[in-house]
ZADO-1210 file (C-alpha; in nm, 4 decimals, padded with zeros to 6 digits):
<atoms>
<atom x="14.7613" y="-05.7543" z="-14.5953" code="UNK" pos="1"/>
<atom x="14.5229" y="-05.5914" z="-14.3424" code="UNK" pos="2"/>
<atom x="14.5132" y="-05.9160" z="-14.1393" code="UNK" pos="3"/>
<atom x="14.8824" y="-06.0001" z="-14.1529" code="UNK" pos="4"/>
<atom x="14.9217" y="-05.6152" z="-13.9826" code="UNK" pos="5"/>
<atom x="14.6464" y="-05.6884" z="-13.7511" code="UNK" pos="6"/>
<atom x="14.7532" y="-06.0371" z="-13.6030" code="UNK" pos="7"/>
<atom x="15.0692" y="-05.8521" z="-13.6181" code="UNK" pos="8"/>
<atom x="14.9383" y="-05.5696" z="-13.3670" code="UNK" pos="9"/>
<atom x="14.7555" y="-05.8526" z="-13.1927" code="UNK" pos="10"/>
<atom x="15.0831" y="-06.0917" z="-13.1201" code="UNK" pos="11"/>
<atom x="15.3178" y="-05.7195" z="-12.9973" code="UNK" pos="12"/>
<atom x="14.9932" y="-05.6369" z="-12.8075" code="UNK" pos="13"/>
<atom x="14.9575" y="-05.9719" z="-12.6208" code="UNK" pos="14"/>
<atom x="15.3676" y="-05.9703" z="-12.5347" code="UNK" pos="15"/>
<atom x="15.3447" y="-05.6447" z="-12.3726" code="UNK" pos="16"/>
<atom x="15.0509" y="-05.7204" z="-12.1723" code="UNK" pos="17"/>
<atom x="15.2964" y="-06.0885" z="-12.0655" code="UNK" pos="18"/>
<atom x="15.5383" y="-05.8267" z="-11.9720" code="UNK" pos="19"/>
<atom x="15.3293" y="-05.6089" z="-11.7890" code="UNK" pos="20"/>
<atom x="15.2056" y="-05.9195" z="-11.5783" code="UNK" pos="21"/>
<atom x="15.5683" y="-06.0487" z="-11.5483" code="UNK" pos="22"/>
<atom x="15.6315" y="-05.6981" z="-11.4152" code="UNK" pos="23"/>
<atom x="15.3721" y="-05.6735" z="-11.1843" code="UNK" pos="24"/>
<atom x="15.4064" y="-06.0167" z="-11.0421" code="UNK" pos="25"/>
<atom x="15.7540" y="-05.9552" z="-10.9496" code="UNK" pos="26"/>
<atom x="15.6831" y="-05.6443" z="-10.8078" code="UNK" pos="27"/>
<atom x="15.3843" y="-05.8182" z="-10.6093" code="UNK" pos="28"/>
<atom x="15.6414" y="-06.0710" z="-10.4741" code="UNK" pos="29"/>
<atom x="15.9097" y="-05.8355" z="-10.3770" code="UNK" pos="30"/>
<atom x="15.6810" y="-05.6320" z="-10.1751" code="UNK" pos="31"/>
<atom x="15.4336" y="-05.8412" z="-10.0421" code="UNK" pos="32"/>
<atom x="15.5795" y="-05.8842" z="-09.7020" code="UNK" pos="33"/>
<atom x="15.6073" y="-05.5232" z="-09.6521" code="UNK" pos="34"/>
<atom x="15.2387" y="-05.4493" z="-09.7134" code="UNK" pos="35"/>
<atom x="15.1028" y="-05.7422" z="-09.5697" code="UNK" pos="36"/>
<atom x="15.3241" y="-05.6332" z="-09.2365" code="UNK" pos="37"/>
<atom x="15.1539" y="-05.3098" z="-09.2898" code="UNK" pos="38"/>
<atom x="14.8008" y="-05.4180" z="-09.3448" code="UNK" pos="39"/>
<atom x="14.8515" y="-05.6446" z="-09.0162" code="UNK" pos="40"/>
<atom x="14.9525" y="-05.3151" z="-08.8195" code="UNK" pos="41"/>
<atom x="14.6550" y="-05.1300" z="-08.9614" code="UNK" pos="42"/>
<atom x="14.4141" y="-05.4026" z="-08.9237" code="UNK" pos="43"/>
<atom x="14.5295" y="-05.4338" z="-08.5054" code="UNK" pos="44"/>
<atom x="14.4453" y="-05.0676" z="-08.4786" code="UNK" pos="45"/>
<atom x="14.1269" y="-05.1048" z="-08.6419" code="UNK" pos="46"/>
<atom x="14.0520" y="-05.3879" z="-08.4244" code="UNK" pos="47"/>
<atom x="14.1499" y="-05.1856" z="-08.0858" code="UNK" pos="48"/>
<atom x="13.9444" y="-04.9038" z="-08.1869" code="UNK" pos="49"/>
<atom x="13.6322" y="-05.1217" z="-08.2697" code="UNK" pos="50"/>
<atom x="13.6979" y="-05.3130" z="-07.9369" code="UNK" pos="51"/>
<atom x="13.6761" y="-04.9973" z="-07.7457" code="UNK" pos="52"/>
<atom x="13.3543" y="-04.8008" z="-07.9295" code="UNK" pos="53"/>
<atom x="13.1059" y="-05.0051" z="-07.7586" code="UNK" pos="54"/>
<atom x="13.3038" y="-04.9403" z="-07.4320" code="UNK" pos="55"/>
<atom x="13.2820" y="-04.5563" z="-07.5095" code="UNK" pos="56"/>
<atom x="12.9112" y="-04.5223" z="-07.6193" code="UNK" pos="57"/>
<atom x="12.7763" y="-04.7287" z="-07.2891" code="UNK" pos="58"/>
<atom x="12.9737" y="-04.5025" z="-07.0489" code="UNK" pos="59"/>
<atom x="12.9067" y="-04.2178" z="-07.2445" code="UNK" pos="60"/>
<atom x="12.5451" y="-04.3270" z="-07.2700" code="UNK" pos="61"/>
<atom x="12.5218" y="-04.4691" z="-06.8701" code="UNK" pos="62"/>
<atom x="12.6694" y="-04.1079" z="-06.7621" code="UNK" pos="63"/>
<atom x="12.4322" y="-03.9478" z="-06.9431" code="UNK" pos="64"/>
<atom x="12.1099" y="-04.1436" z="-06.7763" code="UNK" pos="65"/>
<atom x="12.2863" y="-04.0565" z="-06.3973" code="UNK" pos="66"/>
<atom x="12.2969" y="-03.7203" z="-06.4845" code="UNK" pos="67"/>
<atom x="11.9441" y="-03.7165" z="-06.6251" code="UNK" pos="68"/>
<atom x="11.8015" y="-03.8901" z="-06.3365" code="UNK" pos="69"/>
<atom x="12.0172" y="-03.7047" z="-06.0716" code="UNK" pos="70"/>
<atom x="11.9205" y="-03.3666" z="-06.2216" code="UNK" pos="71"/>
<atom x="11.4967" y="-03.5022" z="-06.1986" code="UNK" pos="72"/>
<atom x="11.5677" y="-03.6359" z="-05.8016" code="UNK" pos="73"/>
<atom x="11.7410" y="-03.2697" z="-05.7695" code="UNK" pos="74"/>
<atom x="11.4591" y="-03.0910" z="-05.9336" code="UNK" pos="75"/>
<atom x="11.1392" y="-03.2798" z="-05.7707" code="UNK" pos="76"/>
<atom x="11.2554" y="-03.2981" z="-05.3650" code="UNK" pos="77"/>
<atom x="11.5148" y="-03.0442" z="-05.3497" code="UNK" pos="78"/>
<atom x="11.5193" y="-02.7791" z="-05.6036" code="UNK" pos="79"/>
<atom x="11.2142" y="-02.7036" z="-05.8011" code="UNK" pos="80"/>
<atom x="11.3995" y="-02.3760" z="-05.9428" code="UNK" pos="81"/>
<atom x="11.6236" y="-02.5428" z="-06.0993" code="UNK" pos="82"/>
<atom x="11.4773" y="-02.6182" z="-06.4525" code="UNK" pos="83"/>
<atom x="11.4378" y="-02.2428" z="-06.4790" code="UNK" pos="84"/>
<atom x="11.8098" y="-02.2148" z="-06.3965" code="UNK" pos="85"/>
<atom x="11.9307" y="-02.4313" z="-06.6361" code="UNK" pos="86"/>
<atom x="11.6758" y="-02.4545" z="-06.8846" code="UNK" pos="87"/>
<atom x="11.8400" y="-02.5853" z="-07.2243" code="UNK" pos="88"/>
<atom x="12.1188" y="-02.8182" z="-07.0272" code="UNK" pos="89"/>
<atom x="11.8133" y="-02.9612" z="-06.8229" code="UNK" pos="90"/>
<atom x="11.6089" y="-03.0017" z="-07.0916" code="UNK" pos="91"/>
<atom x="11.8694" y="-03.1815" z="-07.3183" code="UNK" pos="92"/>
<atom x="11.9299" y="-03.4507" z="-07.0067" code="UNK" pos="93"/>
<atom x="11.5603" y="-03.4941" z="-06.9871" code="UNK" pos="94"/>
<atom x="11.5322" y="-03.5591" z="-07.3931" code="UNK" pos="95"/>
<atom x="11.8519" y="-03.8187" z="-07.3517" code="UNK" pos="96"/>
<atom x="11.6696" y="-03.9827" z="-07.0401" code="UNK" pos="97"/>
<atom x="11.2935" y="-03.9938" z="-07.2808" code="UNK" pos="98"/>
<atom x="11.5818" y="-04.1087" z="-07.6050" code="UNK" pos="99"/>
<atom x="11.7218" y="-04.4171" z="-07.3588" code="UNK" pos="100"/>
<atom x="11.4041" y="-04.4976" z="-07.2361" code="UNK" pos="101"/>
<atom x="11.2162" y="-04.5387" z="-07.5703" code="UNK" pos="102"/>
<atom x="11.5125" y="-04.7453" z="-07.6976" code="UNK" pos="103"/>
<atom x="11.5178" y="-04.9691" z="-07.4126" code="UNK" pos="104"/>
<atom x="11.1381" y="-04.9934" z="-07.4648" code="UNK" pos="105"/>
<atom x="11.1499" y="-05.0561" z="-07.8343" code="UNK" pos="106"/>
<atom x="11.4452" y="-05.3325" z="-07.8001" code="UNK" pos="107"/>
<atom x="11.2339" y="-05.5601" z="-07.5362" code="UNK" pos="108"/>
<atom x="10.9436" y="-05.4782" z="-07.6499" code="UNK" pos="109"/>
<atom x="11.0235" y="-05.5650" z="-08.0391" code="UNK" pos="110"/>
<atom x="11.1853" y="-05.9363" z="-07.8548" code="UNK" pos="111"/>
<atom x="10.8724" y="-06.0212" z="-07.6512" code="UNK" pos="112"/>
<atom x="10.6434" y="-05.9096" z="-08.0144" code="UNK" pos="113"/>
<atom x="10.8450" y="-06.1438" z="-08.2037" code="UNK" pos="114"/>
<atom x="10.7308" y="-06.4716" z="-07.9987" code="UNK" pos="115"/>
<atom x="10.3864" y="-06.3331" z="-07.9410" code="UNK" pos="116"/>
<atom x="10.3278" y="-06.2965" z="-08.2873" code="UNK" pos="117"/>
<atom x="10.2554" y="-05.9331" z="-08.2858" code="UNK" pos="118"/>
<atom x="10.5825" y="-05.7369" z="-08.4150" code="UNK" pos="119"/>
<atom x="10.3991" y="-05.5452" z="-08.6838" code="UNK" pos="120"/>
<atom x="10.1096" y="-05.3957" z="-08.4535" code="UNK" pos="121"/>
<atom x="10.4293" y="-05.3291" z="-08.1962" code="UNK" pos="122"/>
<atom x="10.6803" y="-05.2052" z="-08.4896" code="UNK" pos="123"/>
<atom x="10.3478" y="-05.0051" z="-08.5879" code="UNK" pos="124"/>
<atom x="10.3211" y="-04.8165" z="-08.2638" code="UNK" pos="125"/>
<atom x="10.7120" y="-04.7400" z="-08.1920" code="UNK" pos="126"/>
<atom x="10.7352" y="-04.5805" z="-08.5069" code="UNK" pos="127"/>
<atom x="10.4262" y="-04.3608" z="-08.4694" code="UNK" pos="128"/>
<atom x="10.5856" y="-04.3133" z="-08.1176" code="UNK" pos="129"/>
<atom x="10.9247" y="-04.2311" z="-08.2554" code="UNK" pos="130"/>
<atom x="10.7709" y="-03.9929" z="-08.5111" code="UNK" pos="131"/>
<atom x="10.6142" y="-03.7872" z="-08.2104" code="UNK" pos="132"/>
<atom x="10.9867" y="-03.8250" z="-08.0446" code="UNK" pos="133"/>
<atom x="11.1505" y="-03.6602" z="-08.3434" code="UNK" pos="134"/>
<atom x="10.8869" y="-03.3453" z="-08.3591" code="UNK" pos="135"/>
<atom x="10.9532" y="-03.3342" z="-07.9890" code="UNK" pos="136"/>
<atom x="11.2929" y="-03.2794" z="-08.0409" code="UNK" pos="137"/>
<atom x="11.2542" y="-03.0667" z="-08.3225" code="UNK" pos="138"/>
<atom x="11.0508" y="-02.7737" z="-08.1653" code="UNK" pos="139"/>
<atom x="11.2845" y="-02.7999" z="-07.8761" code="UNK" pos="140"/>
<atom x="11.5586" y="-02.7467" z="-08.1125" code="UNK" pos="141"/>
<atom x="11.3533" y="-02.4529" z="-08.2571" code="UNK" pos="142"/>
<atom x="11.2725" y="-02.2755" z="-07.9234" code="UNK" pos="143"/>
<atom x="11.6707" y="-02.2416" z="-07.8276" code="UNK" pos="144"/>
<atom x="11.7979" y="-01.9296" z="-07.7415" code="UNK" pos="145"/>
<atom x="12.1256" y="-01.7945" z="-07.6428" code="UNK" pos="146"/>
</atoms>
């Protein structure tokens, strides 16, 4: 008796999970169109923002090495006072200018290690190097005051 009730449950159990399918595959069909149309309209915004980010970050990042190096020029030939004038902005261009310059120095030199057979000793070195960079920036971060 127990088996007759449980192939019962079994059989009502598999035809509403065939309706449930039938269901969702006609709801699938009847609306794929409209989401795919809006998937395609999300994925070309996606794909304009992404195609502009790298524009963005290297004018973002080339203004802020020609500020950095125009502020230096300013400061060593034709203002000396003005690191004490604007001490936290000038000291924030100098840390982006020191930031760019490691970066640039990490990314060749990390290429030319790689064919000289060297990359740990190098990958070694800019880590210890970026370890000072980040204390660096840290005690500057300390010392602000408003």
């Amino acid at each position: 008796m127990e088996k007759a009730i449980g192939k019962n449950m079994n059989a009502t159990h598999a035809t509403a999970l065939k309706a449930n399918k039938t269901k969702m595959a006609s709801w699938w069909t009847t609306n794929k169109p409209a989401i795919s149309a809006k998937a395609t309209k999300v994925i070309n915004i996606l794909d304009k923002f992404f195609d502009n980010v790298p524009k963005f970050l290297g004018r973002l990042i080339a203004s802020g090495v020609i500020w950095a190096i125009v502020l230096n020029v300013v400061s060593a030939y034709f203002w000396p006072e003005l690191p004490d004038k604007i001490p936290v902005f000038y000291e924030f261009c100098n840390g982006f200018l020191v930031l760019v310059e490691y970066l640039i120095k990490v990314a060749f030199g990390g290429i030319a290690s790689i064919f000289n057979g060297s990359f740990f000793e190098v990958a070694k070195s800019n880590l210890q190097e970026f370890a000072n960079l980040w204390n660096t920036f840290w005690s500057w971060a300390g010392s602000l005051t408003f």
